[in-house]
C-alpha positions in Angstrom: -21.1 9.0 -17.0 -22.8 5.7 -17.1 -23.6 3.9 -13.4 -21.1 1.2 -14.0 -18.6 3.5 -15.2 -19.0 5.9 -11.9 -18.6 2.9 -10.0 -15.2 1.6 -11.5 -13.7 5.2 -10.8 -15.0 5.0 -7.2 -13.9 1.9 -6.5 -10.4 3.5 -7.9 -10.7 6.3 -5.7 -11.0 3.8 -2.6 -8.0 2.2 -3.7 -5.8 5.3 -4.4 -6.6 6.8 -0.9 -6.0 3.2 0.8 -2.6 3.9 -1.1 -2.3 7.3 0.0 0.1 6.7 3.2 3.5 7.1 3.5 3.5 4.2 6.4 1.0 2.0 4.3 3.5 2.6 0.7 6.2 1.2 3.4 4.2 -1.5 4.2 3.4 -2.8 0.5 6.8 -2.0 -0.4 8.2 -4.3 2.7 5.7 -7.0 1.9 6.6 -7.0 -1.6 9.9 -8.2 0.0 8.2 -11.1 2.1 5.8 -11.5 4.5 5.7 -9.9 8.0 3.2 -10.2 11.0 2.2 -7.2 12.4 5.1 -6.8 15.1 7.6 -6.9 12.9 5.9 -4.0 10.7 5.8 -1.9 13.2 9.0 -2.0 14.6 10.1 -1.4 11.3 7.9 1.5 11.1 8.2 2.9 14.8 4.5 3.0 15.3 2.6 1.0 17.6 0.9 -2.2 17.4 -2.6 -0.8 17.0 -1.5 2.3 14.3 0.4 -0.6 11.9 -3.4 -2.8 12.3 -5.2 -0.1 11.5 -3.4 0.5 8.6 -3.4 -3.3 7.6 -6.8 -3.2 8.1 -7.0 -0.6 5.2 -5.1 -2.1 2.8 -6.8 -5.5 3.5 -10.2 -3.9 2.7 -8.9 -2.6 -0.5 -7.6 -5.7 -1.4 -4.2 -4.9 -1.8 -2.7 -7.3 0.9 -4.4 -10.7 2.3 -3.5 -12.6 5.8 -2.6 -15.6 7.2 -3.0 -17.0 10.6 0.5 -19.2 11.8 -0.2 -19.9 15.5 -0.6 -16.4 17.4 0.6 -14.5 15.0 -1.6 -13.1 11.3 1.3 -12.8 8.5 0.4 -10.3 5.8 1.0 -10.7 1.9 0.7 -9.1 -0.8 -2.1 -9.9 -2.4 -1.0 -8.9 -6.1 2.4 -8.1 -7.2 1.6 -5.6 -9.6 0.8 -3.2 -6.8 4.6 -2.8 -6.7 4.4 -1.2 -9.9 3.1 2.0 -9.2 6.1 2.8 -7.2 7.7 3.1 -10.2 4.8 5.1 -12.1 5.2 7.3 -9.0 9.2 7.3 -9.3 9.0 8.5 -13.2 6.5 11.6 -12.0 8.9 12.4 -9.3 12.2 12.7 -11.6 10.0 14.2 -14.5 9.1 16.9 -12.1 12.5 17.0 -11.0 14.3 17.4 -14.3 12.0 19.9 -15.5 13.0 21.9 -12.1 16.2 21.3 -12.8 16.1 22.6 -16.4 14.0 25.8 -15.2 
């Protein structure tokens, strides 16, 4: 593999693990909704206020979400739409897997 080509398939590595949260998949998928400051995520959640920033924080590095400050409060965004898409790549594995179970 070439340099540049090592580097696009680390840089989706960093992604995929900032993706590889079942409290973070909440979050995009809640955010895909609208936005939400941090409180509100976390009640969702049931996590405290310093867990739920932490893992803002992560998907903020990778991109995936972006911030706004209103006042006291930093609201969080997705940052691209399409992110919500890999829930249903992810959906289409899990019934796959499923069905072939199933069929077993």
């Amino acid at each position: 593999m070439e340099d540049l080509e090592i580097k696009k398939y680390e840089e989706m590595a960093r992604i995929s693990k900032a993706l590889s949260h079942p409290s973070r998949l909440f979050i995009i998928h809640k955010l895909g909704e609208q936005e939400y400051c941090v409180k509100d995520l976390s009640q969702m959640i049931g996590a405290h206020i310093s867990t739920v920033s932490k893992h803002l924080t992560i998907l903020k590095k990778a991109g995936i979400i972006d911030s706004e400050k209103r006042g006291n409060f930093n609201f969080y965004k997705l940052q691209t739409r399409c992110v919500l898409d890999i829930f249903n790549y992810i959906m289409n594995v899990i019934n796959f897997n499923k069905d072939k179970k199933n069929k077993i």
